[in-house]
C-alpha positions in Angstrom: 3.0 5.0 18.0 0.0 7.0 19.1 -3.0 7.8 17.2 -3.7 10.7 15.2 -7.8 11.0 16.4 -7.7 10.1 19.3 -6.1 10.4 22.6 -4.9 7.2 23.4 -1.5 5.3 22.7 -0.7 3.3 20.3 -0.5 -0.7 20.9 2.7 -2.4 20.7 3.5 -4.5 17.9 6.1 -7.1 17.2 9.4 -6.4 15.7 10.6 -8.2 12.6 13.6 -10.9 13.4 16.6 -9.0 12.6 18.2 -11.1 10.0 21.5 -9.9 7.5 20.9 -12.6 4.8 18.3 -15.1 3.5 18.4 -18.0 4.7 20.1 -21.5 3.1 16.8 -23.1 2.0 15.6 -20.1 0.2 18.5 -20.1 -2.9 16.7 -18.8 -5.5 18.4 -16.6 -8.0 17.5 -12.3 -7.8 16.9 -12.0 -11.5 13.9 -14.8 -11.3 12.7 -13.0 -7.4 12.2 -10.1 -9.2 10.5 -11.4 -12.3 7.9 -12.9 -10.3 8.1 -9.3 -8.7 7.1 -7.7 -11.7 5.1 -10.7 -12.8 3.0 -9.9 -10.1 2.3 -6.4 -10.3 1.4 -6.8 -13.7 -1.6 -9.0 -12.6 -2.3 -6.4 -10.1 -1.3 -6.6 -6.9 -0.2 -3.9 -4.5 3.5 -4.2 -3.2 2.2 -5.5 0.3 0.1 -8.2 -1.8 3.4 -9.2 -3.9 5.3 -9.7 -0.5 2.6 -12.0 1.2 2.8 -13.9 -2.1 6.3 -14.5 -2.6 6.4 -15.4 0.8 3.7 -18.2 1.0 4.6 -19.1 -2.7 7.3 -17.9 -3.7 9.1 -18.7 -7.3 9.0 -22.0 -8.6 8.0 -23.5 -5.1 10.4 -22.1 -3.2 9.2 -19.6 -0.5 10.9 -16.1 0.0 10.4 -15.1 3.4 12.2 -11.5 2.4 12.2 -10.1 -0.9 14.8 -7.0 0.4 17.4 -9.7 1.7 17.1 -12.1 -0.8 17.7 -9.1 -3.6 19.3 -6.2 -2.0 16.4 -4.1 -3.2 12.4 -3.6 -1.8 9.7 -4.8 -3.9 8.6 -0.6 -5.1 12.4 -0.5 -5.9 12.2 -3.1 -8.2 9.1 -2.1 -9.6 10.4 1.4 -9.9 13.2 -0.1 -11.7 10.9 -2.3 -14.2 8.7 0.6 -14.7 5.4 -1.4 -13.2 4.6 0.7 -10.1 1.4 1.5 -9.6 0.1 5.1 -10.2 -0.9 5.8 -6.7 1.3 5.1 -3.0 0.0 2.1 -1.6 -1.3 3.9 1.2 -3.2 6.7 -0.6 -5.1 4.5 -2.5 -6.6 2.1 0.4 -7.3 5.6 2.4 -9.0 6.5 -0.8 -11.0 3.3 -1.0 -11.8 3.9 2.5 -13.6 7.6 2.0 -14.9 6.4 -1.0 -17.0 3.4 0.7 -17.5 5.7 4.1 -18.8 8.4 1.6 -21.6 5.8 -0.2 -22.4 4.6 3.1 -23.3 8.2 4.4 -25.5 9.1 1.2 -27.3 5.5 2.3 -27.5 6.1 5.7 -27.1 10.5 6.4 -27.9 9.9 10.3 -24.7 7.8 10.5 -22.9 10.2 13.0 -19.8 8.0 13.5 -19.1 7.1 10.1 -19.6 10.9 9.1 -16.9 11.8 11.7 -14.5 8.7 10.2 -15.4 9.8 6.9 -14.0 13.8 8.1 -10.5 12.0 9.9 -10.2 9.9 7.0 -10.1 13.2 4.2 -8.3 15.1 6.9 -5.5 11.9 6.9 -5.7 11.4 2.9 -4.9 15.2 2.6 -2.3 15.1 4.5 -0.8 12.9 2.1 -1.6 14.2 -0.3 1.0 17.0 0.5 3.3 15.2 1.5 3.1 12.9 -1.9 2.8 15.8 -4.0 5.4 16.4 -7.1 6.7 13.0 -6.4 4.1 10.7 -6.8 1.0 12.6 -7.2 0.6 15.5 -9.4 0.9 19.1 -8.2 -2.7 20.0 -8.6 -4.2 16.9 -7.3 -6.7 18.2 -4.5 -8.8 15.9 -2.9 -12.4 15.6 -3.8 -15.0 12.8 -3.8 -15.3 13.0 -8.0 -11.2 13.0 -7.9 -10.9 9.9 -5.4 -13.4 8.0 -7.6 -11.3 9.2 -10.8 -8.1 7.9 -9.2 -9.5 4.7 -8.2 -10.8 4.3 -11.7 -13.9 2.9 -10.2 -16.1 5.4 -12.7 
């Protein structure tokens, strides 16, 4: 995929092993995968966290390499489902973590030319977003702002 700033293509990455079920040694049953699921999100964690969890530990010591073949369903599905997703997209929140830290760093440092132009393609990226998220998960007359990032974050 190439790069929205810049010129230059993208770098390859791998592909995930294309696998129809879970495997034999993984036989834990859906109903405790996806308590741990919501266990999880409870405490915190984004959806990409919960994954990396349940795959290096899993529920009751049993690893789950995939949550989506092991269930049927992805982890925001079941968290959807539980009512336990979180109030931002994954991704709209760590791009708003990003411009709030880039923005802090600039009021530190205002002669910081290259973080003032990541700090301009990271807004122009979260806006983006923004409109493509709006109605659905964000709220029709959420505009982006450094006062509404922090607000959002709830890092006041």
């Amino acid at each position: 995929m190439a790069r929205m700033h810049t010129r230059r293509r993208g770098s390859s990455d791998s592909d995930k092993p294309a696998a129809d079920e879970p495997p034999e040694w993984s036989d834990v049953d859906e109903d405790a995968i996806e308590e741990r699921v919501v266990e999880l999100a409870e405490q915190g964690h984004s959806p990409s966290e919960i994954g990396l969890k349940m795959r290096d530990e899993g529920v009751q010591g049993t690893p789950i390499p995939d949550v989506s073949l092991a269930t049927g369903k992805k982890v925001t599905e079941i968290l959807e489902e539980n009512e336990a997703e979180p109030d931002l997209p994954e991704d709209l929140r760590n791009l708003l973590e990003r411009a709030v830290r880039l923005r802090d760093h600039m009021d530190e440092n205002p002669g910081d030319y290259q973080n003032k132009r990541a700090l301009q393609n990271t807004q122009s990226k979260i806006r983006r977003l923004i409109d493509y998220y709006r109605g659905d998960e964000v709220d029709e007359d959420f505009t982006y702002s450094y006062d509404n990032a922090v607000e959002a974050l709830g890092l006041e």
